[in-house]
C-alpha positions in Angstrom: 36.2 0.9 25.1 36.2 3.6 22.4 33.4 2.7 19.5 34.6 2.5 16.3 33.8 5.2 13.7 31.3 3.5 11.2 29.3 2.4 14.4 29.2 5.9 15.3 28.0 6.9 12.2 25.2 4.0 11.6 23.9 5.6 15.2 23.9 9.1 14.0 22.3 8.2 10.3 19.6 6.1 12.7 19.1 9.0 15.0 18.8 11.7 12.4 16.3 8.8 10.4 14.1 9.0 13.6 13.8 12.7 13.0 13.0 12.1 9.2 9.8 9.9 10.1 7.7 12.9 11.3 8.4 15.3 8.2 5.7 17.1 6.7 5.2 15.4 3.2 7.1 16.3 0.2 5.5 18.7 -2.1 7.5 17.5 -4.8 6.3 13.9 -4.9 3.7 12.1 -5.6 1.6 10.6 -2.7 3.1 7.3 -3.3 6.2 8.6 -3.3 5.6 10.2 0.0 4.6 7.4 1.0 7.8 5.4 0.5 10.0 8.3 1.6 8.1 7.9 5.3 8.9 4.1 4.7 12.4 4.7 3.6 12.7 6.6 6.9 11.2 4.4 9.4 12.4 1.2 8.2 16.0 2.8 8.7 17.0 2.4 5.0 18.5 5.7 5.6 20.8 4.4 8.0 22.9 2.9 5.5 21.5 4.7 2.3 21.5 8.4 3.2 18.7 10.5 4.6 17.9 11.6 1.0 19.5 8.6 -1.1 23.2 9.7 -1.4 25.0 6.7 0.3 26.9 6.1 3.0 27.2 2.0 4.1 25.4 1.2 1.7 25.0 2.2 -2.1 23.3 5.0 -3.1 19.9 4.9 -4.9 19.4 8.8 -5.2 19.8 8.5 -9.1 19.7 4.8 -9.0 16.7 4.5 -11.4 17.5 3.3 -15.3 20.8 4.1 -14.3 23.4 1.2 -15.3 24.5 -0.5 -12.7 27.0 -3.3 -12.1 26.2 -6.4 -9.8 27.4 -9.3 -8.7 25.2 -12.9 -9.6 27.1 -16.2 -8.9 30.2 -14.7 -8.8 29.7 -12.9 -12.3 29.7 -9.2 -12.4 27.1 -8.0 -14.7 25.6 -4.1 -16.0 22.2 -4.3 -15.7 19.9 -0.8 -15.9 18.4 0.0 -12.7 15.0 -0.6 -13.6 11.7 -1.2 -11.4 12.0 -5.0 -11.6 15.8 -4.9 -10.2 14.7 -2.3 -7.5 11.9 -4.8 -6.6 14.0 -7.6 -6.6 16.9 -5.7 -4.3 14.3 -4.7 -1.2 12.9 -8.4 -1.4 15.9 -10.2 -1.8 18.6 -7.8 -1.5 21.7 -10.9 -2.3 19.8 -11.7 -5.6 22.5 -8.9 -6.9 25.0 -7.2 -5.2 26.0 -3.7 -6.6 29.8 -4.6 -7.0 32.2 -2.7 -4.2 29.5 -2.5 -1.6 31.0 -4.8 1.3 27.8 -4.6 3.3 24.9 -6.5 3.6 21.6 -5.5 3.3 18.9 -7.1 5.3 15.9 -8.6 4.0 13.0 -6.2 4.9 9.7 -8.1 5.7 7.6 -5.7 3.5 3.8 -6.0 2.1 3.7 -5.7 -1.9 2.0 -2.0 -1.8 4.9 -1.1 1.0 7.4 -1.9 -1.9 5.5 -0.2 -4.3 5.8 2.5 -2.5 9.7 2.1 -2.1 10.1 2.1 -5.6 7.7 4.9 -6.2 10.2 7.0 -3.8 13.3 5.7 -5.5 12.5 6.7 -9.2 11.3 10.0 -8.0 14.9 10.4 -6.5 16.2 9.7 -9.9 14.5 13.1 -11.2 
């Protein structure tokens, strides 16, 4: 049986996320923000995400922060601004708002609150 090409490339993204884990910190970020990328990578959020945050399952958050952003809630679509609230609320309970056109899900990440700090820390350093 031949595996189909988005299961290929969730294996790749997971393999190359395994690699990620052991990089020497980013001089660029803060240590927070280093701290979330080592998260980002060894809780696989890459595997759906991007290595650095450019999408590939799953939206893209390179750029996501106070960036507009439409969702779903209850079967409305919404623009909300990607603010540190709505990044909070997406790792906790990623089906609070869907980012309208992604057709995957995103699995609820048993996380401590400094582990999403740090998350969210990486994420608006993406943004620039």
């Amino acid at each position: 049986m031949t595996a189909r090409p988005p299961v290929l490339a969730v294996l790749a993204a997971v393999a190359l996320t395994g690699c990620a884990s052991n990089a020497a910190p980013d001089p660029d970020l803060s240590p927070l923000a280093n701290e979330g990328r080592a998260l980002y990578a060894s809780r696989t959020c890459a595997s759906c995400h991007g290595r650095s945050g450019e999408g590939a399952i799953g939206p893209p958050v390179a750029g996501l922060f106070g960036r507009a952003v439409d969702v779903e809630v209850s079967g409305d679509t919404i623009t909300i601004t990607a603010d540190e609230a709505y990044l909070r609320e997406s790792i906790v309970d990623p089906d609070a708002k869907r980012v309208v056109g992604s057709n995957s899900r995103m699995p609820a990440a048993s996380l401590t609150d400094e582990e999403v700090d740090a998350l969210i820390a990486y994420l608006v350093e993406l943004a620039g």
